[in-house]
C-alpha positions as CSV (number, residue, x, y, z in Angstrom):
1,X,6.7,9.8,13.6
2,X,4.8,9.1,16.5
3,X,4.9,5.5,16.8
4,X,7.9,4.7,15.4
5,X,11.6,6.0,14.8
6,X,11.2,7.9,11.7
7,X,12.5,11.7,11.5
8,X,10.1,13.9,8.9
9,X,11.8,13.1,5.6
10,X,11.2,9.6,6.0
11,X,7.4,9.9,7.6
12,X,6.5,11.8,4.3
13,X,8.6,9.4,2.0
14,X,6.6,6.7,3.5
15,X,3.1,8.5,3.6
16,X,3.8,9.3,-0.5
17,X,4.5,5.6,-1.4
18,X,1.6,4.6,1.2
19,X,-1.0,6.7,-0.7
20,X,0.1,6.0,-4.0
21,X,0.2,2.6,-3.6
22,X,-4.1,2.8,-2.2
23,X,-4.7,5.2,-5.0
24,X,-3.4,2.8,-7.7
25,X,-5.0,-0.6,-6.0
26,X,-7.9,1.1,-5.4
27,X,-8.0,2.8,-9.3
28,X,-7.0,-0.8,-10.1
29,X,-9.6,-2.6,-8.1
30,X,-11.1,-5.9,-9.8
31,X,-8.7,-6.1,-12.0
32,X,-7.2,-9.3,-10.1
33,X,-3.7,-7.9,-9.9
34,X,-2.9,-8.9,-6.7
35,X,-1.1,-6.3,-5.4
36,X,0.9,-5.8,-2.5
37,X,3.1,-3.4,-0.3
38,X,6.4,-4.9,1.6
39,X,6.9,-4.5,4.8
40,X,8.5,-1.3,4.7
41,X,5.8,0.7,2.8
42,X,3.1,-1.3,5.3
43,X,3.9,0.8,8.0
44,X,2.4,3.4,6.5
45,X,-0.3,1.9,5.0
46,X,-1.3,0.4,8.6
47,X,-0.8,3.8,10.0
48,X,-3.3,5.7,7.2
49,X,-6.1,2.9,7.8
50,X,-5.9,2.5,11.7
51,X,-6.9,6.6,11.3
52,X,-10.0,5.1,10.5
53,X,-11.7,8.6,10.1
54,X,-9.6,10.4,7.7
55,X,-9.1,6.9,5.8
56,X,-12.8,6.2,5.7
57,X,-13.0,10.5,5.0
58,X,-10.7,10.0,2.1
59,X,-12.5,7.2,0.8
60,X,-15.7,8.4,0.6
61,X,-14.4,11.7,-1.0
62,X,-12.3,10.2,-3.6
63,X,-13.3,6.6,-3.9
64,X,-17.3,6.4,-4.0
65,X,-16.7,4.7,-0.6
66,X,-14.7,1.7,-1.4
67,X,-11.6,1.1,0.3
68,X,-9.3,-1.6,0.9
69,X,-10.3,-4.3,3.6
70,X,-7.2,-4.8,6.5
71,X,-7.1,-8.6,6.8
72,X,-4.1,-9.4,9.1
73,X,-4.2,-13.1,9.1
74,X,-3.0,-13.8,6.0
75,X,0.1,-15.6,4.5
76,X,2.9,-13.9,2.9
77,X,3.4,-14.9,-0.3
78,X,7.6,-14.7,-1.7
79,X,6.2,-14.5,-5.2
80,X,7.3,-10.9,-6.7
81,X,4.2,-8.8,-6.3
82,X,6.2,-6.4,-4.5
83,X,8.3,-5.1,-7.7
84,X,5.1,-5.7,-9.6
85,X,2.8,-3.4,-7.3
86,X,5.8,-0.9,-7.9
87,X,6.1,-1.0,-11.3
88,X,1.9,-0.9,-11.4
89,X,2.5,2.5,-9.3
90,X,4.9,4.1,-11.9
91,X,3.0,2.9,-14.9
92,X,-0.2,4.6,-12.6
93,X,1.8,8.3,-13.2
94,X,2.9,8.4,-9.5
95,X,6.1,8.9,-8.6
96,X,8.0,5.9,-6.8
97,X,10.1,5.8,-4.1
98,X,12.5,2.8,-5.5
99,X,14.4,2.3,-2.2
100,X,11.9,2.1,0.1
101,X,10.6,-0.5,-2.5
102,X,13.3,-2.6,-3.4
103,X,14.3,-3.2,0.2
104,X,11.0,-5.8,0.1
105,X,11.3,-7.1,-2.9
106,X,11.8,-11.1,-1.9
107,X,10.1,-10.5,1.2
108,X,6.5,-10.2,1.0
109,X,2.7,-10.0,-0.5
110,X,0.0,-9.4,2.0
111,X,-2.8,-9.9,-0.2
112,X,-5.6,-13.3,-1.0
113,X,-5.5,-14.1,-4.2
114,X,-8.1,-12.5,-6.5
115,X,-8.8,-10.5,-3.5
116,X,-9.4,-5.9,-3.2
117,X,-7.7,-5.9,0.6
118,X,-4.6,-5.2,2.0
C-alpha cells in the first residue's frame, strides 16, 4: 500500500495470489513447468522478494533455503503460462483470485525456459 495505489483489500488480495503462486512454483520446482505471474500478481511478488529479509526468512523456514531467483532482463513470452500457473495454483489446494489472474492472461510469462526464477 505503500508504494503503490492499492487500499487494504486489494494489498491482501495481491499478497494471497503473490504467496500462493511462490509456494506452488517453489513446491513445483524442477518440474519444468515454466511458470509465471502476469503483471498484475508481479507487483506483489516484486514487493515480497525486494523485502529481502523476510523473503530469504521465509525461505529458509519453509523452503530448506531455495527460493526463486529475480532475473529482470528477460523476455516476456505471450504463450499462456499465465492461465496455466493459475490453474497449477488451484490444482496446488490454494485458493485463486481468478480476476486478478485473468486480467494477464495474453499478456505475459516472466520466466526462462526450463528455468526455477521469477
Amino acid at each position: 500500500m505503500r508504494d503503490y495505489p492499492f487500499d487494504e483489500v486489494m494489498a491482501t488480495r495481491l499478497f494471497h495470489a503473490a504467496v500462493s503462486y511462490l509456494i506452488t512454483a517453489i513446491d513445483k520446482w524442477g518440474q519444468g513447468l515454466e511458470m509465471c505471474c502476469g503483471r498484475t500478481v508481479d507487483i506483489a511478488v516484486h514487493t515480497f522478494i525486494l523485502d529481502t529479509r523476510n523473503y530469504r526468512e521465509s525461505c529458509h523456514r519453509h523452503f530448506d533455503g531455495r527460493f526463486l531467483e529475480h532475473i529482470p532482463e528477460i523476455d516476456f513470452k505471450y504463450d499462456g503460462s499465465v492461465e496455466r500457473t493459475a490453474q497449477i495454483i488451484a490444482d496446488n489446494s490454494f485458493e485463486v483470485d481468478w480476476k486478478l489472474w485473468e486480467t494477464d492472461y495474453g499478456k505475459c510469462g516472466p520466466c526462462r525456459p526450463r528455468e526455477n526464477c521469477h
